[in-house]
Structure formats: C-alpha cells, structure tokens
C-alpha positions, 0 to 999 in steps of 0.5 A: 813230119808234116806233108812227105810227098804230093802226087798228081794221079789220073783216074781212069776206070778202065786202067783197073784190069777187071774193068778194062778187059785188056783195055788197060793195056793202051796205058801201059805206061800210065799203069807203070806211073802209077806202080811207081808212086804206089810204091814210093808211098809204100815206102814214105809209110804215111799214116794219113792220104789226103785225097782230093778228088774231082769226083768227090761231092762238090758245090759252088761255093763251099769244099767239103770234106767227108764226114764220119768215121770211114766209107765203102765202095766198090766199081759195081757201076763199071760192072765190076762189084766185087772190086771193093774198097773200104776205108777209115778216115782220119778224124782228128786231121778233119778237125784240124783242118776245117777249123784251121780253113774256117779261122781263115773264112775258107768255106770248108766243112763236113756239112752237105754229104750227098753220097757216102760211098767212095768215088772213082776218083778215089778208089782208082787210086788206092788200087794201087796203093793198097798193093804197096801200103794199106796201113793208113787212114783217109781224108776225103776232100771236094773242090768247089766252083770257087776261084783257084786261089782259093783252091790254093789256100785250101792247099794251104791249110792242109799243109798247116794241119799236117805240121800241126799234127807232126803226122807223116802225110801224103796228098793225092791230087786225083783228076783227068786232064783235057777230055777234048784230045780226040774226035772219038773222045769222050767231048770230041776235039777242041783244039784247046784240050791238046795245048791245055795238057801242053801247058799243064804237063810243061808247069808240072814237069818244072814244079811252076805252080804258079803258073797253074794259078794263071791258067784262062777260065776259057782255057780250061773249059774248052780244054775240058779238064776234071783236074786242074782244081786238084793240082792247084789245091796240091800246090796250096800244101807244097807252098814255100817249100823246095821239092824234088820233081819226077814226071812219070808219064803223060799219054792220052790214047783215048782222047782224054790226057792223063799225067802223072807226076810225083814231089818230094819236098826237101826244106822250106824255101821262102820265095816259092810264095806262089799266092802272094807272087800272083796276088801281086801281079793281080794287084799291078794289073788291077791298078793299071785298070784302075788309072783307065777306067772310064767314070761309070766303073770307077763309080761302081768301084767307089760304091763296092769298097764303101760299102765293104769297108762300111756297110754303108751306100753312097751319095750319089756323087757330083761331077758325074756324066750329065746323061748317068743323072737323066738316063734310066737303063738296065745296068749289069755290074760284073767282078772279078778276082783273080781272073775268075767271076766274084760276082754279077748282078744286074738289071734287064729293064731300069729299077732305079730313077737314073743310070748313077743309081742304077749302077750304085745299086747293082754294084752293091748286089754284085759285091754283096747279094750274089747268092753265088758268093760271099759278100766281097771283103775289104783286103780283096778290094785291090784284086777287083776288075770290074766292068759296067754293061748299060743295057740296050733296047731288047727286041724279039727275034725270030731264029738264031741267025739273028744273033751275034755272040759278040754284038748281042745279049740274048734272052730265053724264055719259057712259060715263064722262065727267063735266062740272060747271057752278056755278049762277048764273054769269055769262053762263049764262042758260037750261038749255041753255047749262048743259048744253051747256057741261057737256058741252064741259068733260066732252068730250062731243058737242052731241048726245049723250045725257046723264046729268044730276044736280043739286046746290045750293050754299052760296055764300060771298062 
C-alpha cells in the first residue's frame, strides 16, 4: 500500500476530441501515451488520485489543497459544456496530509479556495482515466511560488500521508513543458524552450530527479513552462524509492512540449535522497561563497543569522570599511536559497546614519519582513547566498535608449506609484522585460506611461 505509481501528463484542451475538432489528431502520439497510463491506473485499481495541477488555484507563498467534499466541471470555456466531470475528494487523506505539511512548517491548507470548479489541468486528465478506472476519490493540489524544494517536501508528505493511510495511491503531475517551441506558439519562440524540454525529458526519461531541482529560474521562465513545479512535487512522493521508468512520448507540434512518462516504484532505495544530495551541494557551494565574501556581505550574513537564531539585532561591528561608518546610501539586500529569491529588501534613498546600518537594517527586513515570504529560519542559514547592492545617484532619463540592463537600475513612476528593478539580474535580458516588471511591482499597466529613471550599483558579493 502506499503511492503505487507517478505520472507526468500534459494537459492540452484540444487533445479532448470534442474540443479539438480533429485537431487532436497531430498529437496522436501524445493521445496514445496518455491511453497508456490510463489504462496502467486502471490496472493498479488506486482508491485515491492525487492530482497536481499547474491550473489549480495558486499563491505565492502557500500551496493549497481543495476543500469540501467534491467538485464539478465541465469544458464550457472551450465551447464544449456538455463534457463534464464531477468528483468526490478524499477527506481524510486531505487531513492527513496538510497536518503532516503543517508539523513540518509547509505552508499548506484548504484555506483560499477562489474557484471551486475543476480546472483543465485536472479534468484533461481524468478524461482518460475515467475511460479505464473511475472508482476513486480525488485530491486536489496547487503549486505556489515558492522554491522548488519546497515543492519537493511537499512531495514528501504526500508520500508519508499515503503510508500512513496504507491506501493504494496514484499521483498525477498534470503540466505543460515549454510554451516557447515555435514562432506561431502560444509566446513565440525563445530558443530557451527547445533545450528546456531537452533537458527535462532527458532527467525524466533517467528517473534523475535531482537534476530537476537543479534546473536555472531563468531557464525556465524564458522556457515558458507550466509544469516543471509539478514534476518536481512528483519526485518529492517517490523520494528514497527504486522506480521502473516508461517514457511514453514527447512532441510539441503546436509550439508547446508535451511529455508523458510513467514510474512504478519497486522498493525503498536509501540513496535516491535528492533533497539532501542537492542540499548538500548548496551547502559546498555556500560555503565557498562564504570564504570570498567581501566585508559588506559577510556583514549582512552575521545580522541575518543573529537575528534568526536570537531575535536580536547586532552592534554595529568594529573593524569595519571606514567608508560604511561615514557613508549614507540606499542599500538593497537580496537572498537566496537554493538558487531561488527568499527574500529583497532594500532602500532607494539612505533611511539610516551610515552604510553599516544601512545594511544591518535592510538584511534584517530582507530575512524577516519580506511579505512575500517567511521569516528565514536558523537550519536554513547555511543554504543562504547573499549579496549587497549600494545604490547609486538616481537621475531621470528621457527614453528608454538611455538605459542598460546590465549597467542601471530603473525606476518607474505614475501618479504616485513608484517601481524598482536591480540591474544585471537573472532572466532580464532586454530593456522591455525591465520596464515591464517595474511596472507590474509598482501596479502599473503594460500600457501605461511612465516616468523612467536610472541608477547604477556597487554590487557586493
């Protein structure tokens, strides 16, 4: 009993005959794939599916599971209502589950149901199971915008809960690949989404986990995937475990990548650890970073581990720059864990008497007050990297062609909504994609005009 097989799926609408029209008929072979494993979970016979889903309701800093005692939903939004679905959930392994996420301080819940109806992510899926097996009840999981490790422990519970329940389960990992395959695709091409699905499909086909935990956050958002949270949360519920790999397919005619693959576990096998492998690695690297850091990180680094392992905010240390006791500047502090951000905080114009408590100051926000997150922990300190960016003079500028992704900062403003981007970022490759995501911070339209300055900074590492 326990988790009897784990499936990765895409979730095309149009792969459903009534909403293709024929269409369905380029994907033949993903149509194929999915009868496949339709028919391999009509044969395991499970009594709960556990579908994860890109499409399910979704936050920044929290996973949630859907609550009540079932849902309905139909493809009405594809012009086909009368394909419908309606299913039963499975309450007591919803128990099980978030109390086992919530021991383990995972932000996971039935709280924050936005849409009660079932999403394509969902229902593409059961399409085709429901043709082999239909005498099952459903559990319904989000992903969030946390890390992908914390995907993985998610994974993880889902795994202790089905144990603990000694219920025959089966997990679906329901997500697109890259959308960016094609020029006539959904985002054009990017030639990021062609090696993404590479990539991906090359990790899958091995059972290598662990190397999905390693993917670039640029990497996947040029790629423009849906699913890579799902497969890592999929590998979270197969962790330690010896599994019998069956790629089925992978094409990507309509310029977004659609895999399908199937794991069988066949026994316990302690080394396949992926969590603590990669934890490991980020430690070494970590640990590296920390013996060349320059003295305004490794000042920033000694107020965020005080202050998560006491509450308590130091001393302005001796010994110090004698510039970062006289200097004043706007400082930002930005973390990191496990390659993805845990947390920024920082300051345009100076807030505080020197640049030593400038930073001190903005670490402590950065680690602690960042609404986007937790409060850093003390077991995570030794996975942190960290950097420190001094803020430049900021000046006005007319046009956009004043501007360098890699040289300045910008600020956007309008009518009294102010965004700030750092320069040289990860993943921000033109002028356009800095402007536009000053903007969204700032809660301005795509469209809307702007005012635009720019500001250069003395990065520390």
């Amino acid at each position: 009993m326990g988790i009897l097989g784990a499936f990765v799926v895409p979730h095309p609408p149009l792969i459903i005959p009534e909403v293709g029209k024929g269409q369905e008929r380029r994907i033949q072979k993903t149509i194929d794939a999915y009868q496949a494993v339709a028919k391999r979970i009509g044969e395991l016979c499970p009594e709960t599916i556990v579908m994860i889903s890109s499409h399910q309701v979704m936050y920044a800093n929290y996973f949630h599971v859907s609550p009540g005692e079932g849902a309905k939903g139909d493809f009405g939004r594809f012009g086909v209502g009368q394909v419908r679905f309606s299913a039963a959930y499975d309450t007591e392994f919803v128990r099980q589950f978030t109390g086992l996420a919530q021991e383990e301080k995972l932000p996971v819940g039935t709280d924050g149901e936005t849409d009660c109806q079932l999403d394509h992510g969902t229902m593409v899926p059961l399409y085709f199971v429901n043709q082999q097996w239909n005498q099952y009840r459903l559990v319904r999981i989000g992903l969030s915008g946390l890390s992908l490790m914390k995907h993985y422990e998610v994974g993880q519970c889902i795994q202790k809960a089905a144990e603990g329940l000694g219920r025959k389960i089966v997990v679906i990992a329901s997500g697109d690949l890259s959308h960016c395959l094609k020029e006539d695709g959904p985002y054009g091409f990017q030639k990021e989404g062609p090696e993404y699905d590479r990539q991906v499909m090359d990790a899958l086909k091995r059972g290598d986990f662990g190397s999905l935990l390693d993917f670039p956050e640029e990497l996947c958002n040029k790629a423009g995937e849906c699913g890579h949270r799902t497969l890592v949360m999929m590998a979270g519920t197969l962790d330690r475990m010896s599994t019998k790999v069956r790629c089925l397919s992978y094409e990507g005619p309509f310029g977004v990548g659609y895999g399908v693959c199937e794991y069988l576990p066949e026994g316990k096998q302690p080394d396949r650890n992926f969590k603590e492998l990669h934890e490991d690695k980020e430690r070494a690297r970590v640990r590296e970073q920390v013996e060349k850091q320059d003295i305004y990180v490794a000042l920033a680094r000694r107020t965020i581990e005080e202050y998560a392992r006491t509450g308590k905010v130091i001393e302005t240390p001796k010994g110090l720059l004698e510039e970062m006791y006289q200097k004043r500047g706007g400082v930002f502090v930005s973390i990191k864990e496990n390659g993805s951000l845990r947390g920024c905080i920082g300051t345009i114009e100076p807030a505080e008497a020197s640049l030593a408590l400038e930073i001190i100051h903005n670490a402590i926000s950065a680690s602690a007050r960042d609404p986007r997150f937790s409060p850093i922990e003390p077991e995570e300190l030794d996975r942190l990297t960290i950097t420190v960016d001094v803020i430049g003079p900021v000046e006005p500028v007319d046009s956009p062609e004043m501007l360098d992704v890699k040289r300045y900062g910008i600020i956007v403003s309008r009518e009294g909504n102010r965004g700030l981007l750092l320069p040289d970022l990860d993943g921000v490759d033109t002028i356009q994609e800095q402007i536009g995501i000053a903007k969204r911070k700032a809660g301005i339209g795509e469209n809307e005009e702007v005012a635009l300055e720019r500001f250069e900074v003395e990065r520390h590492f």
